[in-house]
N, C-alpha and C positions, 0 to 999 in steps of 0.2 A: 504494500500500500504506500503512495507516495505521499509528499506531506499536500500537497492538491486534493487528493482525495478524501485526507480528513479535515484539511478547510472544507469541503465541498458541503454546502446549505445541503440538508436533506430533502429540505419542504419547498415545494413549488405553485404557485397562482394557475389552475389551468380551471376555467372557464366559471370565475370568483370561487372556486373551492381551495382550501389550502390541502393538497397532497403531499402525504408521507412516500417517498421513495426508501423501502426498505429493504435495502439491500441485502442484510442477512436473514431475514427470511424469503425475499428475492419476489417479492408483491407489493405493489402501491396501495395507497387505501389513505381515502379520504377523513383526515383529522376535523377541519371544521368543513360546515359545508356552507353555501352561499347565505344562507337564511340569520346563520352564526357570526359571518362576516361582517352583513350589514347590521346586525347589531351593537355586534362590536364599534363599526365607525361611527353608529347611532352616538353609543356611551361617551366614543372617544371627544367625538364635535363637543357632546353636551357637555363634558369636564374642560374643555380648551374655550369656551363660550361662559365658564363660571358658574352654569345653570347645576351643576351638581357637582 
């Protein structure tokens, strides 16, 4: 394993889901899904806007 490969982000944006590339068990699968996303940037705005 090169030192590339253990920088290498696991998790990637593909079509607003964040995906797990997991290599040692050698299957992707979806961590959050898009629904999770936009909540998340829901929470994020509203903390960066002082409303919570």
């Amino acid at each position: 394993m090169t030192t590339q490969d253990k920088n290498r982000n696991p998790f990637e944006i593909i079509n607003g889901e964040v995906v797990l590339h997991d290599e040692f068990q050698g299957v992707d699968r979806i961590v959050i899904n898009y629904e999770q996303v936009g909540a998340i940037k829901f929470l994020l705005e509203a903390l960066k806007n002082g409303e919570i």
